[in-house]
C-alpha positions in Angstrom: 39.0 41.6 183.1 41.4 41.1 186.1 40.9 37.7 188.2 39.6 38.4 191.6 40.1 36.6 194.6 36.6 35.1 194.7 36.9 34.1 191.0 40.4 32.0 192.0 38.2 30.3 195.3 35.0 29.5 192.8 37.4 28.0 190.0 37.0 24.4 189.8 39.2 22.2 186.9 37.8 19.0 185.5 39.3 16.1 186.2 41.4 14.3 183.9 42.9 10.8 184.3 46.3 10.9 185.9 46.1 14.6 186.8 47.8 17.1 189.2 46.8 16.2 193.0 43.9 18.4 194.0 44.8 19.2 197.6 47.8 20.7 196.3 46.6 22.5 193.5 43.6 23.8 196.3 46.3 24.6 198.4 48.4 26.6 195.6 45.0 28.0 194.7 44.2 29.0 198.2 48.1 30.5 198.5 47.2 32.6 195.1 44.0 33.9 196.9 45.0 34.8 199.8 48.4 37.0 198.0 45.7 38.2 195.8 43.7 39.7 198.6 46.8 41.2 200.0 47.7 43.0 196.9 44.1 43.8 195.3 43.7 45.4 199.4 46.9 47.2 199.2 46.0 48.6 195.5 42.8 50.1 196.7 44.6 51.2 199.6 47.3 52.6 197.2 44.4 54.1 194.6 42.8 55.5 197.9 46.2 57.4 198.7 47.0 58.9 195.2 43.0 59.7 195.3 43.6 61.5 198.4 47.3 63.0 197.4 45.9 64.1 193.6 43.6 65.9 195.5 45.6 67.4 197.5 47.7 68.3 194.7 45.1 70.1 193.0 44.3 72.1 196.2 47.7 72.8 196.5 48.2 73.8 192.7 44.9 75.9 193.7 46.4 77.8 196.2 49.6 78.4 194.2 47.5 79.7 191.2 45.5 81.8 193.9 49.1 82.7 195.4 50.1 83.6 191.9 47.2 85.6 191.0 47.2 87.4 194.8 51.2 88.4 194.5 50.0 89.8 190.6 47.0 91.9 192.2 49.7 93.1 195.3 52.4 93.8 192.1 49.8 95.8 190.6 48.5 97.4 193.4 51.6 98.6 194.0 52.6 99.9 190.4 49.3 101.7 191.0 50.3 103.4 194.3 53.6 103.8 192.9 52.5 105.4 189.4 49.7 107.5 192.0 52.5 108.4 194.5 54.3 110.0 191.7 51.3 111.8 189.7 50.9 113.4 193.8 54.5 114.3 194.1 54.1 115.9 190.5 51.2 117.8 191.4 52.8 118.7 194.8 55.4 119.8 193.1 53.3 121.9 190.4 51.8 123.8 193.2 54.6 124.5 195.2 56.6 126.2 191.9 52.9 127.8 191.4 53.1 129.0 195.2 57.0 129.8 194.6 56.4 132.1 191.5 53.4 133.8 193.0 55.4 134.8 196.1 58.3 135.7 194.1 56.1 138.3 192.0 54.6 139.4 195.1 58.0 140.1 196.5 58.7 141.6 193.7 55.5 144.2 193.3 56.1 144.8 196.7 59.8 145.4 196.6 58.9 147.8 193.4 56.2 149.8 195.7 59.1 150.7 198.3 61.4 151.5 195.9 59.4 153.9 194.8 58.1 155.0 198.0 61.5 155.3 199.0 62.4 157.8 195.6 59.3 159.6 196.8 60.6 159.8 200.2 64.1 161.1 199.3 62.1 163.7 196.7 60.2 165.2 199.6 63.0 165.3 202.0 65.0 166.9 199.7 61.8 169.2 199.3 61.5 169.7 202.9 65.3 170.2 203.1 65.7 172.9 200.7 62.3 174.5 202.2 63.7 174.7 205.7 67.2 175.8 204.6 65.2 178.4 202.9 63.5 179.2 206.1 66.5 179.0 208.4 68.6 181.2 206.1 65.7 183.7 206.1 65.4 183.3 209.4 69.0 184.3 209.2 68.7 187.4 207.5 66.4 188.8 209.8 68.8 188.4 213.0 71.7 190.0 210.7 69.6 192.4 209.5 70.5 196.6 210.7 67.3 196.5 212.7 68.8 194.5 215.6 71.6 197.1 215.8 69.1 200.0 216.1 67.1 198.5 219.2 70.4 198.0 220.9 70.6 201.9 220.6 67.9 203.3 222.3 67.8 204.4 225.9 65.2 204.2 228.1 65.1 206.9 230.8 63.9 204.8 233.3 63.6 207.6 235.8 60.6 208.7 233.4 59.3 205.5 233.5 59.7 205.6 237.5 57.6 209.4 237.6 54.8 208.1 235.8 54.5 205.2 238.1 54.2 206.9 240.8 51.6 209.8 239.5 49.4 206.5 238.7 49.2 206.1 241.8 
């Protein structure tokens, strides 16, 4: 067990014949104390200090571990939003082909439809065509037919026409 400075004050020597001088060796002794003092105060002081740094150590080495572990939970968090981000994009992108194809065959049906409304179409005009050439040429016929030639014939007495007027009267 270390000597401390009350055990070095307490000490007392026996005395032997022709010994060291006392008040010397009390004055050494009191020299020893007193430097003992200083340095047991400036160990606890020292203990006190490393107490007081070992704990702040450890609540720095806390927060670095709780640093550590934070920056693994953001890393993560972010692989998730990532790994989400690009399942969303993925289905975004499914249902815009989905959306794409189903206006593409609507496009399509419809484009079919007019097509062949527009066969249908040119099947009646030509119909109607050849129906009202049919009617115009007949229609032809009749103005180059004799019968216009004979009308132009006839004579009207018109001072018939003027007797019987009058006897109406």
């Amino acid at each position: 067990m270390p000597l401390t400075p009350l055990d070095i004050h307490n000490k007392e020597f026996s005395k032997g014949f022709r010994g060291y001088n006392e008040d010397e060796v009390n004055e050494f002794l009191d020299q020893i104390m007193k430097d003992l003092e200083i340095l047991t105060k400036e160990k606890k002081e020292l203990e006190t200090k490393l107490k007081t740094s070992s704990e702040q150590v450890g609540h720095f080495t806390s927060i670095e571990e709780t640093l550590h572990k934070s920056i693994v939970v953001a890393q993560e968090a972010a692989e998730e939003v990532r790994r989400n981000s690009q399942k969303e994009a993925k289905l975004i992108v499914k249902e815009a082909e989905k959306n794409a194809d189903r206006i593409v065959n609507e496009a399509l049906t419809k484009a079919r439809r007019i097509a062949m409304e527009i066969e249908d179409l040119k099947k009646q005009s030509k119909v109607f065509r050849n129906r009202f050439k049919m009617l115009v040429e007949a229609q032809l016929d009749l103005i180059n037919t004799d019968d216009w030639n004979h009308l132009m014939q006839y004579d009207v007495d018109t001072e018939v026409i003027d007797r019987l007027s009058v006897t109406e009267d």
